[in-house]
C-alpha positions as CSV (number, residue, x, y, z in Angstrom):
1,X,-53.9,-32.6,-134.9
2,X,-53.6,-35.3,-137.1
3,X,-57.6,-36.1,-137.1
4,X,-58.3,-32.4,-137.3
5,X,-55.9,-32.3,-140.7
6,X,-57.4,-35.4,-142.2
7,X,-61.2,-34.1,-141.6
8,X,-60.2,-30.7,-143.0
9,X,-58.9,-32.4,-146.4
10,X,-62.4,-35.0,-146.3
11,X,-64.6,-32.1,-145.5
12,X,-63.3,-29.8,-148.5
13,X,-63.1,-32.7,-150.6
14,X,-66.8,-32.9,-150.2
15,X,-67.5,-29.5,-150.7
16,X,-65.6,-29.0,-154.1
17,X,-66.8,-31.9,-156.5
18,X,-65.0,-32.5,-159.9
19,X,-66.7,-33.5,-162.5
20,X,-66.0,-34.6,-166.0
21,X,-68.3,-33.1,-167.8
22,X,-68.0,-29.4,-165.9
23,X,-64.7,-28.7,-166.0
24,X,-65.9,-25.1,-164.9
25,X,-67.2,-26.2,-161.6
26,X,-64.3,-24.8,-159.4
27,X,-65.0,-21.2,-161.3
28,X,-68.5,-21.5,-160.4
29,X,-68.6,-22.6,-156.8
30,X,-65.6,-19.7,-156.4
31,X,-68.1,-17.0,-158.1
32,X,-71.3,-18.0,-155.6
33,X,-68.6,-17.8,-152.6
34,X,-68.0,-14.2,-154.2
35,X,-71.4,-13.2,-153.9
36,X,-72.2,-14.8,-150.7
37,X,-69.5,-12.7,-149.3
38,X,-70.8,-9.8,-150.6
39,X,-74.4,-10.6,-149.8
40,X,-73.0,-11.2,-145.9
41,X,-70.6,-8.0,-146.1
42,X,-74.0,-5.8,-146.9
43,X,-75.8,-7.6,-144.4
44,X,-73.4,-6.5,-141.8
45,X,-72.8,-3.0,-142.4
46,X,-77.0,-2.7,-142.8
47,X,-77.1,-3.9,-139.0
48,X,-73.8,-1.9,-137.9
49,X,-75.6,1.5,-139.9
50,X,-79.0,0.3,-138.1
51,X,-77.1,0.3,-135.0
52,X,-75.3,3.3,-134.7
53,X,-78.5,5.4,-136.1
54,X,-79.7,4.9,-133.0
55,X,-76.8,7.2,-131.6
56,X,-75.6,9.3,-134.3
57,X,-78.5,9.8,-136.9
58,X,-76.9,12.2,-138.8
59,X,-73.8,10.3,-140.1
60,X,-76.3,7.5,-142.6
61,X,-77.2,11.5,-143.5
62,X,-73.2,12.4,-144.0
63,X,-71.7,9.0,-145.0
64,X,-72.9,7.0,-147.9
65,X,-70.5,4.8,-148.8
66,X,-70.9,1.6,-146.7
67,X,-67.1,0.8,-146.4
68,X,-66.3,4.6,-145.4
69,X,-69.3,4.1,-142.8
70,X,-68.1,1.1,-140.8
71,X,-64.3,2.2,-141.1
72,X,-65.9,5.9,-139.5
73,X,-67.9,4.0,-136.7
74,X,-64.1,1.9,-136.3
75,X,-62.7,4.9,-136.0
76,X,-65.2,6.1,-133.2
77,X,-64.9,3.1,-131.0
78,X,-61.0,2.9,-131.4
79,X,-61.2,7.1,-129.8
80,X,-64.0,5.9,-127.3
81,X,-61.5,3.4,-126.0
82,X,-58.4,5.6,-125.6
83,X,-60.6,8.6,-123.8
């Protein structure tokens, strides 16, 4: 537990560098997390509306909105299961 701990704190210690000169760093590195969640969050909902065109065509017709999509296609597997 203890190793685990100590390699956590080493390994973000790596990741986030300070420097001197940038004090802005930490806002910077925390704005490209931002966008590489978003970039990943598209990404999946592309492949789950790619997916589930293949059974219900029509809903990429009804639903937009990715968000409203993938919490619709929840929706469907959560009343697939209790059926």
């Amino acid at each position: 537990m203890k190793i685990s701990l100590g390699l956590g704190h080493s390994f973000s210690r790596s990741k986030v560098t300070t420097d001197i000169k940038r004090q802005d760093k930490h806002i910077i590195q925390a704005i490209s997390l931002l966008e590489q969640i978003e970039k990943n969050l598209n990404l999946f909902s592309m492949r789950v509306k790619e997916w589930y065109s293949w059974h219900f065509p029509e809903l990429v017709k009804i639903v937009s909105d990715n968000k409203t999509y993938v919490q619709l296609v929840a929706l469907l597997q959560v009343s697939k299961s209790n059926k």
